[in-house]
N, C-alpha and C positions, 0 to 999 in steps of 0.2 A: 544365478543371481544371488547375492550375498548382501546384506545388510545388518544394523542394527535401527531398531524404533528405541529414544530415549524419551522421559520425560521426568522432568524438576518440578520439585514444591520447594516455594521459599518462604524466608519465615518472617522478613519484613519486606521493606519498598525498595530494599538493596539488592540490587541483581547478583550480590558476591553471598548473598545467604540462603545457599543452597542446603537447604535441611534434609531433602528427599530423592533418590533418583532410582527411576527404574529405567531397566534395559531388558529389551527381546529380542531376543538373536534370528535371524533366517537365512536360511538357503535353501533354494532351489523352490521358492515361496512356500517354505513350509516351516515354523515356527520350530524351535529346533529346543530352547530353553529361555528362561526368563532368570533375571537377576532384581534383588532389589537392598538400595542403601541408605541405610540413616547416616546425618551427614551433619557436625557442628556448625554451625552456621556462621559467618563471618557479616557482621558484627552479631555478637550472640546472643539475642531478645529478640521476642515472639511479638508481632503487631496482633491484637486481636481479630482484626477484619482474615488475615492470612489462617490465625488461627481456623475462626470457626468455616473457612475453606475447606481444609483438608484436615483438621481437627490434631497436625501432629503438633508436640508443646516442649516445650525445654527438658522434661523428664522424660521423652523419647530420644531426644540427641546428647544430654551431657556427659554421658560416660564412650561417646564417637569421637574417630577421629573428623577433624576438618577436610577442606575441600584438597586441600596440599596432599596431606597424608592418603585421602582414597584414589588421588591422581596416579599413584604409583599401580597401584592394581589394576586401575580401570582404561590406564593408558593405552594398553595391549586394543583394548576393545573399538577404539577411536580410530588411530595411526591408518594411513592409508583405507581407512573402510566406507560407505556408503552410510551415513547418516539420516533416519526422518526423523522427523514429528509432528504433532498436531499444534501446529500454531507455531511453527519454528525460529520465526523473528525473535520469541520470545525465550523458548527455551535455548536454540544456542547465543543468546546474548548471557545467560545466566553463565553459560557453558566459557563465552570469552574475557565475560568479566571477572570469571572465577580465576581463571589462568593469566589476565593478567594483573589480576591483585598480587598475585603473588612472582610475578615474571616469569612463569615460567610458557615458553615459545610453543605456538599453537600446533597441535599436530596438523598432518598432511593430510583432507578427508573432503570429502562433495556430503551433500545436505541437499535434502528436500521437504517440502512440506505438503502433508496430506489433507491440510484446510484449503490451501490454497487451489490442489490436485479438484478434491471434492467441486470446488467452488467452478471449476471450470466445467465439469466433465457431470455431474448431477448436478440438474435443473429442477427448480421449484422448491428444493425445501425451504423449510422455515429459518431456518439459517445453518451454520455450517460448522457447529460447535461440537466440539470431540462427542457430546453423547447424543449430539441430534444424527448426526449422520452414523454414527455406533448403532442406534435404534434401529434407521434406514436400511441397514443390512444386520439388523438382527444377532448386535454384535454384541455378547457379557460386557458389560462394566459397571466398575466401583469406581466409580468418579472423582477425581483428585487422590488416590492411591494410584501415587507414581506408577508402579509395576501393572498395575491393572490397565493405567492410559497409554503404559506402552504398548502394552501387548494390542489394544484395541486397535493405535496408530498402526502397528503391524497389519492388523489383519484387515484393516480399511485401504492399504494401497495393496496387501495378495489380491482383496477382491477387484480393487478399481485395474488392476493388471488384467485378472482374467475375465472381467467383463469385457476389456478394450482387445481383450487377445494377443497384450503388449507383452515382451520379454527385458525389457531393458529400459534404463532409465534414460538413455537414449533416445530410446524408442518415443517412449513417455512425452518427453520435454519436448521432441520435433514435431508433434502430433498434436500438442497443445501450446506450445509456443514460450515456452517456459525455462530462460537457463539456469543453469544448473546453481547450485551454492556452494561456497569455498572458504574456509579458511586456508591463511597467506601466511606470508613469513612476515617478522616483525609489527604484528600484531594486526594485521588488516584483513578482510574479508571482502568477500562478492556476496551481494545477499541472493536468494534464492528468490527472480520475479517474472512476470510476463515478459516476455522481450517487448520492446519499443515499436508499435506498428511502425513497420516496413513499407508504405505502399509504391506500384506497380504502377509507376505514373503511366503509363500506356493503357491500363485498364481501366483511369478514370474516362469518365465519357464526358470529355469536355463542352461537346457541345447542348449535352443537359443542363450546364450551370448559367442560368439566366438570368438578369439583371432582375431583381425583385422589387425595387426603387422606385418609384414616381416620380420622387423630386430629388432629382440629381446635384448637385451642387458641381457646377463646372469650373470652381473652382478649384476642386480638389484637386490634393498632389497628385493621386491614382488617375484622375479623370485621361481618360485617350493615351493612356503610357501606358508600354506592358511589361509587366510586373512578371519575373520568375521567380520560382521556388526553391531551395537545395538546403538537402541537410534533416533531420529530423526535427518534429515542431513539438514544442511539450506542452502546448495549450487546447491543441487543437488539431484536427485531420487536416491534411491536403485538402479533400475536398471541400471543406467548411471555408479555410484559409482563402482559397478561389471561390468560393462565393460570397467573402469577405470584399474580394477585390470586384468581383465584376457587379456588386450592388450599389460600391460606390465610382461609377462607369470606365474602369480597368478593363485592358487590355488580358485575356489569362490565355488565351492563341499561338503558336503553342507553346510549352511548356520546357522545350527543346532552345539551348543559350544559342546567340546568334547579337549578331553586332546590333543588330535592331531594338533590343530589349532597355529599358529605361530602367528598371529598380531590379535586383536582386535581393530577395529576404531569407536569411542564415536563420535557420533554427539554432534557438538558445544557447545550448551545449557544442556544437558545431562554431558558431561565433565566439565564445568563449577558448577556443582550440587554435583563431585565427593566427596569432601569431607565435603556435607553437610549431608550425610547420604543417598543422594537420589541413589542409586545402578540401576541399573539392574540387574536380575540374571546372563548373561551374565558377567559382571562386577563382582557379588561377585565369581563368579566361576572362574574369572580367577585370581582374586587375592589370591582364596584358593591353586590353581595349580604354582602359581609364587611362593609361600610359598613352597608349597613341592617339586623347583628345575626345572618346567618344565619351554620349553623356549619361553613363552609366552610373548610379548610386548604390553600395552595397548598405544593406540596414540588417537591425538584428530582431528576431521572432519581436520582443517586448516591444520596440519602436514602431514596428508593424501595427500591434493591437493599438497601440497610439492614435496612430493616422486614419483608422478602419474603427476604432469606435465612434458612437456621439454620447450627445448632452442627455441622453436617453434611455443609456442602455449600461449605464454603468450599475451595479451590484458591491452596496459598498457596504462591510459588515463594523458595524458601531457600537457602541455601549447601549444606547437607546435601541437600538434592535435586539440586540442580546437579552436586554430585560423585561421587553413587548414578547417577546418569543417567550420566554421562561416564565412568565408571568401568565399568559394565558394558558401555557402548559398543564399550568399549576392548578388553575382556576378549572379548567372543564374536566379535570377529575375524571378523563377515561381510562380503565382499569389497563386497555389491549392498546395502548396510544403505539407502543415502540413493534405490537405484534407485524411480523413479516416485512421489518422496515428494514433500509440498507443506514448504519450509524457511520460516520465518519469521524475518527477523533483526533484533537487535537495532540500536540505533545506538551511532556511536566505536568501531568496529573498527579495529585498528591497522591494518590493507589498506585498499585504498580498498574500499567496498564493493560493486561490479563485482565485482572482483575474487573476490570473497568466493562473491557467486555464481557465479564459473565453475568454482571449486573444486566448486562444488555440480551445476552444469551438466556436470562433468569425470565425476563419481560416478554421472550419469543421474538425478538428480533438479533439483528446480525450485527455486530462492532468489530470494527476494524479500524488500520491506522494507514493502510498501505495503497491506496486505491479511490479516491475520490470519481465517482463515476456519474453519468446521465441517470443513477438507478439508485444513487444517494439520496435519501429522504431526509436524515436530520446530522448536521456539524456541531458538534459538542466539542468547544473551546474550555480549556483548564483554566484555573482561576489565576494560576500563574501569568496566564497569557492576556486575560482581562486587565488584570493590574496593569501590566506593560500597553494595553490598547487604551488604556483610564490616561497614559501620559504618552499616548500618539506614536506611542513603539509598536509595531503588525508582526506579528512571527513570520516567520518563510510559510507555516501551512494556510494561515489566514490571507496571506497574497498568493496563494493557490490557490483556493478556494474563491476567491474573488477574481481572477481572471477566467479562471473556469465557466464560473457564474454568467459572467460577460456573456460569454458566447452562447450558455443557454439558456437567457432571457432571449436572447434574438437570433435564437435558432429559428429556421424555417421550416422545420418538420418540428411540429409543437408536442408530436406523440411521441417523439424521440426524445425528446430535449425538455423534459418537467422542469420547470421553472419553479414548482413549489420547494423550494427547501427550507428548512426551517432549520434555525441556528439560536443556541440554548447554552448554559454556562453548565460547568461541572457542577454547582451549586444544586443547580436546579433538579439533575440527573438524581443526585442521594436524595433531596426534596423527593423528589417523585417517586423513588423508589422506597421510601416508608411511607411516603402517603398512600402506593398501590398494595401494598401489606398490612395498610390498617384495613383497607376497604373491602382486604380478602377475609 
């Protein structure tokens, strides 16, 4: 097994101003040597937030070359090889935005990420930040000295290898579900995530999912039609989706297409595929059946939530919510508020967004951008995205978050499905974090 662990310091909110990179070479899981580069930053000014980060300044980089000029050394290192790091969304976007500020065509390499590894694979810490889990196995580090996070990224997946007894990033990623990351030709990427649960429709146990309803409404579309599934759902499991249907008195029996069936519902991205050729059989079966008269309706995941929500159950995130959340935030003045919490963040934070989580990582809780889950405690929207909600424009992650929502307010397992989320402005995040530093 062969790799390198990198990691970047940059010097402003630009992903092309790579000031800092360290590299830690291994084979055969054993650290072999460590590199590390000061880097002219592109554009060439120091933000002082980034500064007093990692503490490097303009008189550490102005006599470096740029990110161009160290391409040519460091190219060898990249080309065809196995790439991690700690928080890798981030640093290889530094990595793509560098190369393509300057055009030049991404090399040929797999990527992974050892926050996200951690994240799956140890349970319970307090969150899952290069030095919390560096501690966790007792691991040196100088924290934001590039060469130092490499090396630690390194020896955080040697150990998560030979805890698991894994040899291979193959191994790795089938064992936790995880594919792999790629840069592409012509500038494109596959990023390094969970795979899309898959389920085993034979393994649900259909006849567990019972009507939970009292008061039926027989007039619904669902009512005594059965309703099948096909395709992946990105709001929600299978089984929730059919417990969607059978609460408002649907048919979910079985789950196997057959002439008999009244509605088929396309997950999102699958409906979206519809008329590129991409089918499921599902789908070409019911368009042969709609063809010969039967009374078949094909709808898509979002149109589904439509018909399956009420006047009850909607989760709608507002300005006036934003500021009732932020404001009481503010007001009860607890020091440990973010301690052991799951952060969820918006995108176009004026910080880079690193950054953002280590404010979060600073406070003892966990920030992330990638992940909205039932174990999400607080959605920190940017101010950018406020202003656009201030004149009735919702970002793509704020109607995530809000369909999410939907289904767990009125979940039926109330231990699974916390409905407390609390949703706050980037404002309020730097509020609170020099209000929890006066009070230390």
């Amino acid at each position: 097994m062969k790799f390198i662990a990198i990691d970047f310091e940059t010097a402003n909110n630009s992903r092309t101003s790579a000031c800092s990179l360290g590299i830690t070479f291994v084979e055969n899981k054993k650290i072999i040597k460590t590199k590390h580069f000061f880097i002219k930053p592109t554009p060439n000014y120091y933000n002082f937030i980034n500064v007093g980060i990692h503490s490097i300044t303009k008189k550490d980089t102005e006599d470096k070359g740029d990110f161009k000029e160290l391409w040519e050394e460091i190219k060898p290192y990249f080309e065809n090889n196995k790439v991690i790091a700690h928080n890798a969304s981030f640093d290889l976007s530094v990595l793509r935005a560098s190369l393509e500020h300057y055009q030049i065509e991404f090399p040929k390499l797999e990527y992974y990420c050892t926050m996200l590894l951690s994240k799956s694979i140890l349970k319970g810490l307090l969150n899952y930040q290069l030095n919390t889990v560096s501690e966790y196995f007792n691991i040196n580090l100088s924290h934001h000295n590039a060469e130092s996070d490499a090396k630690a990224c390194a020896e955080i997946l040697i150990r998560l290898l030979e805890n698991e007894n894994i040899d291979s990033f193959e191994e790795l990623c089938s064992k936790y579900n995880f594919s792999k990351g790629e840069l592409l030709d012509n500038f494109q990427y596959n990023p390094f995530k969970v795979k899309s649960s898959q389920y085993n429709f034979k393994r649900i146990d259909l006849d567990s999912i019972l009507c939970n309803n009292e008061n039926i409404d027989e007039e619904h579309l669902f009512y005594q039609k059965r309703v099948v599934f096909t395709g992946e759902l990105e709001t929600m499991t299978r089984p929730d989706a059919l417990q969607r249907v059978a609460n408002v008195g649907g048919i979910i029996k079985p789950q196997s297409f057959s002439s008999k069936i009244n509605f088929l519902v396309v997950g999102n991205q699958d409906y979206a595929k519809f008329g590129e050729g991409h089918k499921s059989t599902k789908m070409l079966n019911a368009e042969k059946f709609i063809e010969k008269g039967y009374d078949i309706e094909i709808i898509n995941e979002s149109q589904f939530i439509t018909l399956v929500q009420n006047e009850n159950s909607n989760f709608e995130i507002t300005i006036d919510l934003i500021n009732k959340n932020s404001k009481e935030l503010l007001e009860r003045k607890v020091i440990y508020e973010f301690s052991k919490k799951d952060v969820y963040f918006s995108d176009n934070f004026e910080i880079q967004i690193n950054q953002a989580f280590q404010l979060i990582g600073n406070l003892s809780g966990y920030g992330h951008n990638y992940d909205f889950t039932t174990e999400t405690n607080y959605f920190i929207i940017s101010n950018k995205e406020i202003k656009d909600l201030e004149n009735n424009i919702k970002s793509a992650k704020i109607n995530e978050v809000e369909q999410y929502m939907y289904l767990r307010v009125n979940a039926k397992d109330s231990d699974k499905n916390n409905s407390n989320l609390i949703v706050i402005s980037e404002q309020c995040l730097y509020d609170y974090y020099d209000l929890t530093n006066r009070e230390r």
